[in-house]
MMTF fields as JSON, N, C-alpha, C and O atoms, coordinates in Angstrom:
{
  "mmtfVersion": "1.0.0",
  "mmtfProducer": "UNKNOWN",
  "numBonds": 375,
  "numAtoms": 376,
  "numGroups": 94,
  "numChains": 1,
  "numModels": 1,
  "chainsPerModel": [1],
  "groupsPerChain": [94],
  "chainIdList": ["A"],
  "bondAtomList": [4, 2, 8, 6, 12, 10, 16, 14, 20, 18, 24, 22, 28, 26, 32, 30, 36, 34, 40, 38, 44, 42, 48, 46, 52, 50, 56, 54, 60, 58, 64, 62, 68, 66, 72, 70, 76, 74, 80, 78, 84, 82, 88, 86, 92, 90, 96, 94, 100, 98, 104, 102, 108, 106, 112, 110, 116, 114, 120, 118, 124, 122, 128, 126, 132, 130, 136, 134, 140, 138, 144, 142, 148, 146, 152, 150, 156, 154, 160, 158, 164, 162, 168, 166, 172, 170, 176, 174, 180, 178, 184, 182, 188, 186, 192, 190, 196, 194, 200, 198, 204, 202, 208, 206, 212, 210, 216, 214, 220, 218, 224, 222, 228, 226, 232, 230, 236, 234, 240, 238, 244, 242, 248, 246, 252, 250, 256, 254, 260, 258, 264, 262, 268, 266, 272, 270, 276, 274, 280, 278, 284, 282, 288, 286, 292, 290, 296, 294, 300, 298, 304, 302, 308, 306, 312, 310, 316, 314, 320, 318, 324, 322, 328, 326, 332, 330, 336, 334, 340, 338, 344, 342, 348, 346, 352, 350, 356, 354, 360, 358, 364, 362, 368, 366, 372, 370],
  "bondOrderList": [1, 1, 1, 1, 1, 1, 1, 1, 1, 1, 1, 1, 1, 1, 1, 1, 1, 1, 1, 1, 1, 1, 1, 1, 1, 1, 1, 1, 1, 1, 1, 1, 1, 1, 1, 1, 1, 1, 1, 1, 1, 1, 1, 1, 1, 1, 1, 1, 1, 1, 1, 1, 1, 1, 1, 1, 1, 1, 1, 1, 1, 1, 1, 1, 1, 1, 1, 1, 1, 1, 1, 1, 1, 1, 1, 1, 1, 1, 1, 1, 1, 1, 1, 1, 1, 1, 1, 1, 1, 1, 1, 1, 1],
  "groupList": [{"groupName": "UNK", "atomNameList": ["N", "CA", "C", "O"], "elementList": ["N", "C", "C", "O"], "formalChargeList": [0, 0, 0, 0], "bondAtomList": [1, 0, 2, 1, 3, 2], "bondOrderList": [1, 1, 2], "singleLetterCode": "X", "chemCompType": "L-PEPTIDE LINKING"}],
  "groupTypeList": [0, 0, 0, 0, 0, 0, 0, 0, 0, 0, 0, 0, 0, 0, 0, 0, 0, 0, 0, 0, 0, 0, 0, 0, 0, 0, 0, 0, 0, 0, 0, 0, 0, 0, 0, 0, 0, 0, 0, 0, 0, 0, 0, 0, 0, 0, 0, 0, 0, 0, 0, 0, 0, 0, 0, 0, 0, 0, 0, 0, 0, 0, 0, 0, 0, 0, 0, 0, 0, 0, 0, 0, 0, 0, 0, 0, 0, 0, 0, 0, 0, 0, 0, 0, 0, 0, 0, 0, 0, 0, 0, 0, 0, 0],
  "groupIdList": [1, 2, 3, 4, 5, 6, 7, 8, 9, 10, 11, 12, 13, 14, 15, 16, 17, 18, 19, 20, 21, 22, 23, 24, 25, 26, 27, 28, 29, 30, 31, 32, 33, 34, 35, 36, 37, 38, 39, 40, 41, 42, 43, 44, 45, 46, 47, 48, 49, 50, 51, 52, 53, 54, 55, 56, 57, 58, 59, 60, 61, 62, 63, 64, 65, 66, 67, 68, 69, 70, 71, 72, 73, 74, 75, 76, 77, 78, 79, 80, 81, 82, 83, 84, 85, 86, 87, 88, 89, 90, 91, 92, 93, 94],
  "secStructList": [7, 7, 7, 7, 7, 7, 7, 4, 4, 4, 6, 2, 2, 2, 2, 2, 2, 2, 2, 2, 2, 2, 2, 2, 2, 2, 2, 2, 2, 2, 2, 2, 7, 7, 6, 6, 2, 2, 2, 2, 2, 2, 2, 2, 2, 2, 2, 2, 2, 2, 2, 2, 2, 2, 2, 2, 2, 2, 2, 2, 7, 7, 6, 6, 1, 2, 2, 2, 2, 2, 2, 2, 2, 0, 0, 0, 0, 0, 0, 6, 6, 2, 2, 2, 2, 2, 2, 2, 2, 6, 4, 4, 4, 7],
  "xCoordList": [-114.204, -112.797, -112.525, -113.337, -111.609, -111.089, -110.415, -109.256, -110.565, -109.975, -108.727, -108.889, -107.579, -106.627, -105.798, -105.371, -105.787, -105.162, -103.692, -103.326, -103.194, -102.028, -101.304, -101.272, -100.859, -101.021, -100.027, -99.326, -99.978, -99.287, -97.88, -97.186, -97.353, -95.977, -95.506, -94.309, -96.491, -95.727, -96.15, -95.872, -96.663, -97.043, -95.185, -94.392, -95.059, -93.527, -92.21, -91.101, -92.79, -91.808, -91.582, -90.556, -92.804, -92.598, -92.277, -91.836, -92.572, -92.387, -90.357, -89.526, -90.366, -88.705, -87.689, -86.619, -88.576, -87.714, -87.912, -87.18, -88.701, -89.003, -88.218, -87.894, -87.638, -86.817, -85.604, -85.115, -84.916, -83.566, -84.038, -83.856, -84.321, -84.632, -84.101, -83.063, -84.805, -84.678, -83.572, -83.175, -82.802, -81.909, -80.562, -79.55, -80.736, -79.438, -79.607, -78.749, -80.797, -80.868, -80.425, -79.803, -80.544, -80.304, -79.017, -78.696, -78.1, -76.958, -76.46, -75.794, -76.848, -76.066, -76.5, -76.227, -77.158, -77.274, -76.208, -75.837, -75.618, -75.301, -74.124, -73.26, -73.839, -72.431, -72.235, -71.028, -73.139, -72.715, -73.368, -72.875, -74.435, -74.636, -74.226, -74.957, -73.301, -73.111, -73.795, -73.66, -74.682, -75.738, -76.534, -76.996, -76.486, -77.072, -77.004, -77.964, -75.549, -75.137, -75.524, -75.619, -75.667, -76.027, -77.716, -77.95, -78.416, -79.877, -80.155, -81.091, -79.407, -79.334, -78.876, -79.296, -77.845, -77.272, -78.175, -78.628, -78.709, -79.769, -80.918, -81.26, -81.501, -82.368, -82.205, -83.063, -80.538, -80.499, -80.404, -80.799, -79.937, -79.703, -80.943, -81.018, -82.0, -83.434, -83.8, -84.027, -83.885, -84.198, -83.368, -84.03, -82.263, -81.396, -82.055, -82.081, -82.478, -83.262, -84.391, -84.679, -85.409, -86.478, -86.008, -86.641, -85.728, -84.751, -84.578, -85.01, -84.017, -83.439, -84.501, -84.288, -85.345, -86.397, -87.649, -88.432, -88.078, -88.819, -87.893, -88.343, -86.482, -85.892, -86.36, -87.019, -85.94, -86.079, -87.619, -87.911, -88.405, -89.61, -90.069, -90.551, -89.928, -89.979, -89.437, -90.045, -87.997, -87.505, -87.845, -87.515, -88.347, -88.833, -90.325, -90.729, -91.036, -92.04, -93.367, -94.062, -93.391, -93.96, -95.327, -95.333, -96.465, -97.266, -97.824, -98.18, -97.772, -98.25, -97.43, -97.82, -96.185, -95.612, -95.225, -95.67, -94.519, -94.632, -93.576, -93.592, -92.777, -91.586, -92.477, -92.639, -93.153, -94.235, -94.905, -94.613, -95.676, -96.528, -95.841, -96.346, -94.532, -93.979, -93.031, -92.475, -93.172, -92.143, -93.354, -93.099, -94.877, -95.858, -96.444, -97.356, -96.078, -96.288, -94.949, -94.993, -94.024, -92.604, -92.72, -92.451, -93.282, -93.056, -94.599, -94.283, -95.722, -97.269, -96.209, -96.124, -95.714, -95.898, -94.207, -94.092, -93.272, -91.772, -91.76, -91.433, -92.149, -92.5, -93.191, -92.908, -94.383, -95.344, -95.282, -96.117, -94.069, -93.722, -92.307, -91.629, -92.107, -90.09, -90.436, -90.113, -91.427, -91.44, -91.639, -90.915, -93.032, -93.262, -92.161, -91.977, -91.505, -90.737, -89.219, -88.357, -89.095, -87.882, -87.738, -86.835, -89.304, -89.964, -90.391, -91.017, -90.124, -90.202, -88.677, -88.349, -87.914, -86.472, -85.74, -84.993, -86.508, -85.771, -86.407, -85.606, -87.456, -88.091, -87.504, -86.527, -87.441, -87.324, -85.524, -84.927, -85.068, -83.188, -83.269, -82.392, -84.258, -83.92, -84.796, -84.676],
  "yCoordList": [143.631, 143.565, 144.324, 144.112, 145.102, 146.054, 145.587, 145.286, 145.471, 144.291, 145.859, 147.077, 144.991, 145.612, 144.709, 143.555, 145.633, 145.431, 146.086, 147.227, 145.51, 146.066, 146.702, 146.024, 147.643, 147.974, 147.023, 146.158, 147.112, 146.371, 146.522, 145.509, 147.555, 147.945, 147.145, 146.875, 146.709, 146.249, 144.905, 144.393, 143.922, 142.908, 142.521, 141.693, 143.509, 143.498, 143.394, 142.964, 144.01, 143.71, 142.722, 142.436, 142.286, 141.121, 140.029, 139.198, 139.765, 138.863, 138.793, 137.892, 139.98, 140.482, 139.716, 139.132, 139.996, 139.39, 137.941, 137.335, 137.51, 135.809, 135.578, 134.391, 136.238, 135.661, 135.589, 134.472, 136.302, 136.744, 135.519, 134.518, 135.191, 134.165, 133.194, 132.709, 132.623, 131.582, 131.158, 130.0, 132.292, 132.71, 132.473, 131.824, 132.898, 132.624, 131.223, 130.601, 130.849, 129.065, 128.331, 127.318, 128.515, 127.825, 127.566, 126.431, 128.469, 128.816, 128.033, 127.073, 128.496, 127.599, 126.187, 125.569, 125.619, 124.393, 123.694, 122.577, 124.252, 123.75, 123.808, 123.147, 124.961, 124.888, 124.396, 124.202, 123.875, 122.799, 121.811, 120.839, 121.465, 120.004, 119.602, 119.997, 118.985, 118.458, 117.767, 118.205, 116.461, 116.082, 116.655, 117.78, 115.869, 115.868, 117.381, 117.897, 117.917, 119.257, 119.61, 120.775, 118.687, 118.748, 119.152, 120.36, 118.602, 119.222, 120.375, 121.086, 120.675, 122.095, 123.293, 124.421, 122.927, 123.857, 124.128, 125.272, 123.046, 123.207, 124.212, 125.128, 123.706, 124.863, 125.69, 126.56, 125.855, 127.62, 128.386, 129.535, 127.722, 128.247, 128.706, 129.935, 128.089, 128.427, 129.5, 130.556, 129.49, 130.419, 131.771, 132.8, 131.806, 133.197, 133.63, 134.816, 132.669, 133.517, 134.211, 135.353, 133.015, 133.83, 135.283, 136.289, 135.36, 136.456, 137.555, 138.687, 137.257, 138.399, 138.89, 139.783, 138.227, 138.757, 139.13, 139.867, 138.877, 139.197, 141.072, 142.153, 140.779, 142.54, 143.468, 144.508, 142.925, 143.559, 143.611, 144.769, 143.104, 143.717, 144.772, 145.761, 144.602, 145.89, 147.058, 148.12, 146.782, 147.999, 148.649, 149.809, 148.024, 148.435, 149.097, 150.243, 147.734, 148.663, 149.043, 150.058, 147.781, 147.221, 146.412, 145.568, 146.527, 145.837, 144.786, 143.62, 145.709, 144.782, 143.771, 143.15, 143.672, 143.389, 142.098, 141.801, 141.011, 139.456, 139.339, 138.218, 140.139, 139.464, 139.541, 138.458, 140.515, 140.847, 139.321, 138.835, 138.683, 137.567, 136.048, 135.044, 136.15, 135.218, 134.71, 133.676, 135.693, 135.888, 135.814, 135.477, 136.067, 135.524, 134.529, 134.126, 133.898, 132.402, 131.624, 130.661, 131.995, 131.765, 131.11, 130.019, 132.342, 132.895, 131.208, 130.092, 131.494, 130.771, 129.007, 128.357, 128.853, 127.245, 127.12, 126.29, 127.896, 127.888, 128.031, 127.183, 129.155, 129.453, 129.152, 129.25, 128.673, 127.824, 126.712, 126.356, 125.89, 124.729, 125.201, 124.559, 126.397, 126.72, 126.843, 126.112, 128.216, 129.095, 128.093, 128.124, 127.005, 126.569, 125.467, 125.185, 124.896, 123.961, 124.732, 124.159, 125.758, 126.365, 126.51, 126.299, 127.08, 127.33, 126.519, 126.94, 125.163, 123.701, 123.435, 122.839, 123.814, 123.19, 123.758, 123.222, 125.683, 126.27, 125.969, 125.842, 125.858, 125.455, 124.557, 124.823, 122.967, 122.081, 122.034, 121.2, 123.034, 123.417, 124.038, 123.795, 124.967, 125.55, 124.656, 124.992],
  "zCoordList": [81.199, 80.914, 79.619, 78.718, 79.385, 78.413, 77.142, 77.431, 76.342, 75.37, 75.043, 75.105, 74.711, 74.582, 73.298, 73.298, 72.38, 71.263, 70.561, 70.843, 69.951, 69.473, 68.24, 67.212, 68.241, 66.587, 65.437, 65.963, 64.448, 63.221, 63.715, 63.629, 64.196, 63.875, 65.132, 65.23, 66.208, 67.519, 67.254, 68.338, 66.508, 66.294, 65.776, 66.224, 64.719, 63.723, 64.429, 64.111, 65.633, 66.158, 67.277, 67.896, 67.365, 67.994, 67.707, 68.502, 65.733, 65.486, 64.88, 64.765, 64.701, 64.495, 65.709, 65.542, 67.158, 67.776, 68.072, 68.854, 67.572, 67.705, 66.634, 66.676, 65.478, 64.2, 64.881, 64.713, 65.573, 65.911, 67.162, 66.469, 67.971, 69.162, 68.584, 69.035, 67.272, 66.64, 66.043, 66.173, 65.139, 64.802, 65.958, 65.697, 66.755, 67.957, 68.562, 69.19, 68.282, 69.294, 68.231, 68.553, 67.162, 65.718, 65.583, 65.229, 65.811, 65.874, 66.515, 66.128, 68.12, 69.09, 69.208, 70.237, 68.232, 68.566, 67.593, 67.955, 66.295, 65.503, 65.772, 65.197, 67.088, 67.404, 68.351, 68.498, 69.574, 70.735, 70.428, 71.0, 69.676, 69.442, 67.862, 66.954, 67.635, 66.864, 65.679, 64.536, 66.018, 65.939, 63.921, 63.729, 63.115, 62.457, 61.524, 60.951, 61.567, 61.461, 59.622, 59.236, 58.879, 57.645, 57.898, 57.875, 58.04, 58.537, 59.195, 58.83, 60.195, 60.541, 59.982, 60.237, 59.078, 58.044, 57.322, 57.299, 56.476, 55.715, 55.847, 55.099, 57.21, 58.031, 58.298, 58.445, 58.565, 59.094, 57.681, 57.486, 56.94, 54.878, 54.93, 54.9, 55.003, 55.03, 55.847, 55.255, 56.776, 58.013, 57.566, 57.432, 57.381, 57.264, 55.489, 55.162, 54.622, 53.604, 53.934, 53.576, 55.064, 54.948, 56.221, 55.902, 56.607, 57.747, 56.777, 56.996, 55.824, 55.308, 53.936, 53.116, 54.01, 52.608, 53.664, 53.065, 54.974, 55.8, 56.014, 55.634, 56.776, 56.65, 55.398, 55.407, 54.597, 53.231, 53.228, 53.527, 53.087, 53.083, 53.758, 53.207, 55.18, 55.822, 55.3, 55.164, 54.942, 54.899, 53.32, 53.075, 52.558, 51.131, 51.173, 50.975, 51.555, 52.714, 51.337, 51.3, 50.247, 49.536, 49.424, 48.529, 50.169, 50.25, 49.3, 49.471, 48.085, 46.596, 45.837, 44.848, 46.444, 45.165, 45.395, 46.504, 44.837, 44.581, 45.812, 46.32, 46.327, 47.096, 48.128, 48.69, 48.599, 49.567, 49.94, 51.032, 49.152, 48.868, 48.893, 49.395, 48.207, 48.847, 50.293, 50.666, 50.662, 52.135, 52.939, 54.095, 52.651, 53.786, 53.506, 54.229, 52.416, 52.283, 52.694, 53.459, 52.261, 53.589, 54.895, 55.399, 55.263, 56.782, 56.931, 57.344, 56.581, 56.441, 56.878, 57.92, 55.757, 55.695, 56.685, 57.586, 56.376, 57.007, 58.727, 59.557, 58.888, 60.393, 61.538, 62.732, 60.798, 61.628, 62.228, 63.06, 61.798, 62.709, 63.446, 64.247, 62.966, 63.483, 64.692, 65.628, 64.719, 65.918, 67.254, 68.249, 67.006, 68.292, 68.573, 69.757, 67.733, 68.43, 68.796, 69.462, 68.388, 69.035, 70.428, 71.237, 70.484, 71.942, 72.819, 73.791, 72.636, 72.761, 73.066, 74.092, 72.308, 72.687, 74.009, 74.827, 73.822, 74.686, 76.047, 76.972, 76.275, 77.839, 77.887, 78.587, 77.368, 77.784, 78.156, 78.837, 77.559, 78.386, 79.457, 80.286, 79.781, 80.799, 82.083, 83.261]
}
């Protein structure tokens, strides 16, 4: 079997579109479920920082530098529980 790998830039963008996934379910939950809308605000406050210092990195395009290091410790401890239960909320709707 052929091991098939992927380069950096398509990893980026895969994970680009798991931000924006998250980003639109986030949304619409806060706007059809009601439900605990102070906590979700909160989270999406969160989520749209790390969103937008994850863009900005790319587009600065900085490897060394401290914003670099904290947006993958961000992403490390922030993302790691977002991603799978988003993906948890959305199966279990459809």
């Amino acid at each position: 079997m052929k091991d098939f790998t992927l380069s950096h830039k398509r990893w980026q963008q895969i994970f680009d579109v798991q931000l924006l996934i998250a980003l639109i379910w986030m949304l619409l939950e806060v706007i059809f479920q009601n439900k605990n809308s102070v906590g979700n605000l909160i989270q999406g406050a969160f989520f749209i920082i790390v969103l937008g210092l994850n863009f900005y990195n790319q587009r600065v395009n900085r490897q060394n530098g401290i914003i670099f290091e904290i947006v993958r410790w961000l992403n490390l401890f922030g993302l790691s529980t977002l991603f799978p239960s988003v993906w948890v909320e959305i199966g279990n709707y459809f």
